[in-house]
N, C-alpha and C positions, 0 to 999 in steps of 0.2 A: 089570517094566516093559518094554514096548514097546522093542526095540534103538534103531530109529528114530526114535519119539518124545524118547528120550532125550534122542540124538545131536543133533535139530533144536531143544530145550531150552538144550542148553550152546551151540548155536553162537548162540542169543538175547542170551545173556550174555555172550559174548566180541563186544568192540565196538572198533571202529579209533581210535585218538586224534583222527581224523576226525569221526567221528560222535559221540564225548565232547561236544566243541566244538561243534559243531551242538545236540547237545539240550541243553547250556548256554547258548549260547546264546538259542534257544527260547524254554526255561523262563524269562531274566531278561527279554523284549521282549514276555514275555507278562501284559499288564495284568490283576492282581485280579477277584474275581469282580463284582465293586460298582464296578470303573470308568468313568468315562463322560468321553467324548472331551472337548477344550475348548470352551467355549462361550462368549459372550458373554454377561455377567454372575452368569460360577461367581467372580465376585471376585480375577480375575485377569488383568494386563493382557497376554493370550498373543499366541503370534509369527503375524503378521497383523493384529493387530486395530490401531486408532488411536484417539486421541481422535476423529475423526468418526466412525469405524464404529462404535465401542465406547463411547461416555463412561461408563458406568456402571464398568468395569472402568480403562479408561486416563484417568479425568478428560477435564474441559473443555476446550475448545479455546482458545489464547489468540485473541481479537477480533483479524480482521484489518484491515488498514489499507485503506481502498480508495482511498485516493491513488495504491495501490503497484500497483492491478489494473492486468491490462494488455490491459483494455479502458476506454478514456478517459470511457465513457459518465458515471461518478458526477461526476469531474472538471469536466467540459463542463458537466455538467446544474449542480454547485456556483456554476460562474463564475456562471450565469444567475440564479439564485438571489440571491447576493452584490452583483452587480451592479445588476440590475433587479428583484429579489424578483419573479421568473416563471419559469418554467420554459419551454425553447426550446423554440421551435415543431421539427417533425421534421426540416424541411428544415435549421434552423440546428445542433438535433445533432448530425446526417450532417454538416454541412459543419465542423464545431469537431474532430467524431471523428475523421476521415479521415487527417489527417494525422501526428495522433499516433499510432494505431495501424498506420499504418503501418511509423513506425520500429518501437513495439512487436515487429510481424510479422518484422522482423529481428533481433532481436533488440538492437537498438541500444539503451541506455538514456538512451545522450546525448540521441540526437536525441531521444528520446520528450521529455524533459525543457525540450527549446529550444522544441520546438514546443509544450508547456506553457503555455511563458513567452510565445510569440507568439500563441497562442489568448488569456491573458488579460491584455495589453496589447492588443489589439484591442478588449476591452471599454469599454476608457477613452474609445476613439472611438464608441460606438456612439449614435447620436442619442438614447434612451432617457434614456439615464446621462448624457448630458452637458444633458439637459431638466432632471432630477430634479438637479442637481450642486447648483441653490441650496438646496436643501433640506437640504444640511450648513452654511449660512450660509456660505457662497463671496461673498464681493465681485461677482465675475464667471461669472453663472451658465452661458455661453452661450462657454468660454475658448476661445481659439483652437488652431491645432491642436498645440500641449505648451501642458501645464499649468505655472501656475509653480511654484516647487520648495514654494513652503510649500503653495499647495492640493495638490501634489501626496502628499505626504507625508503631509498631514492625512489624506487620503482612504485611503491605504493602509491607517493603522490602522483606519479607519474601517468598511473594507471586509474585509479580510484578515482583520484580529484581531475585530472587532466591538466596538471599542470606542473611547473616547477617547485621544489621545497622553499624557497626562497620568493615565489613569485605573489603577489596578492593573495588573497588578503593579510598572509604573513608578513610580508614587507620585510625578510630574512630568515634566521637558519636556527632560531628557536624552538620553534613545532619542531623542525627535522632532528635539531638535540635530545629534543625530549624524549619523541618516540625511540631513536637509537640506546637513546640509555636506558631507554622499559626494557628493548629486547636483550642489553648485554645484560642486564641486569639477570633476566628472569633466564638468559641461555647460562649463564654462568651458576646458577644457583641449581638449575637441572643437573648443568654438571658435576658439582659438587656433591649432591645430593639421590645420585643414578635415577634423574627424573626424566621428564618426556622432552626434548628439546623441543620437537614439530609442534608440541603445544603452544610453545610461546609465539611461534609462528601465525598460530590459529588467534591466539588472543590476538595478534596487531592486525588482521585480518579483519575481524570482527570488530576492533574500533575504528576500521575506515570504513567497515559497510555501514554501521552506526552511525558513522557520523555526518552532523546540519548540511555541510558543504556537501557530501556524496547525495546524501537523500534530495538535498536541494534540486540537484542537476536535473533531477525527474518530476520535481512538480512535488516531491514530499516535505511535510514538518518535522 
């Protein structure tokens, strides 16, 4: 044999612990002859994918709440609906959107939430709904500007929940006691006290947009 060819033989074979390492390396980050990269819907839910990119691999997406968007638009457009069974004209939109997503835009979630509350207590005044108001069988179709605590109250379930104060899952006129007594309670101590009436109005607003049953109607916790 070839002296040279030999000698350039054995130095093939003689390898650095260095180079060990490397083609061990190699050889284990080197994929099968039949491997094929991950894919959406090889039935596995891989890193990247989500249930919106992938449902087939990562399942369905839980239904989100659009109470919770933070864009006011479903919101705004619900009062009107709730309210007046219509949908706002653009301008009244725009003018209902505006200031809740502004807090939004700050991320503020208080304020988005106040100004919730003050978007639909606004509704209660709107000439529409206070035309339409005898048509829950109100005494006084035309009230002035606070409602009294029992039209008031009535109307909340009325509107909020969509149904009667009396009717499931109440099974009677407990809830409807309760709440009337938060609001004589808290209109009576404003007045005693030269405080804000409209406010107590805003609090019983804000625990039916709060609350299980309201959130529920829309797919929320």
């Amino acid at each position: 044999m070839n002296s040279s060819i030999a000698t350039l033989k054995i130095k093939l074979l003689v390898l650095t612990p260095a180079a060990v390492l490397f083609l061990a390396a190699s050889a284990a980050a080197a994929p099968p002859p039949d491997w094929d990269p991950p894919y959406c819907g090889d039935g596995f839910c891989n890193s990247g994918e989500t249930c919106s990119t992938c449902s087939d691999d990562c399942g369905t997406c839980a239904p989100s709440c659009p109470l919770n968007d933070p864009n006011a638009d479903f919101f705004v457009r619900q009062q009107y609906r709730d309210f007046l069974g219509r949908e706002p004209q653009p301008w009244e939109l725009t003018q209902g959107v505006a200031p809740i997503n502004s807090c939004y835009h700050y991320g503020d979630l208080a304020c988005a939430n106040t100004e919730k509350v003050k978007m639909s207590r606004s509704m209660w005044d709107h000439p529409e709904f206070r035309q339409q108001s005898q048509t829950f069988g109100l005494t006084n179709w035309n009230p002035p500007p606070q409602y009294n605590s029992w039209d008031f109250i009535y109307l909340c379930y009325t509107v909020y929940l969509r149904r009667a104060p009396n009717a499931p899952p109440d099974n009677g006129w407990s809830g409807f006691d309760f709440w009337k007594g938060v609001l004589d309670n808290c209109t009576n101590n404003a007045i005693n006290n030269n405080g804000n009436i409209d406010q107590c109005y805003k609090d019983i607003v804000n625990a039916f947009l709060q609350s299980t049953e309201y959130r529920a109607r829309f797919g929320c916790s």
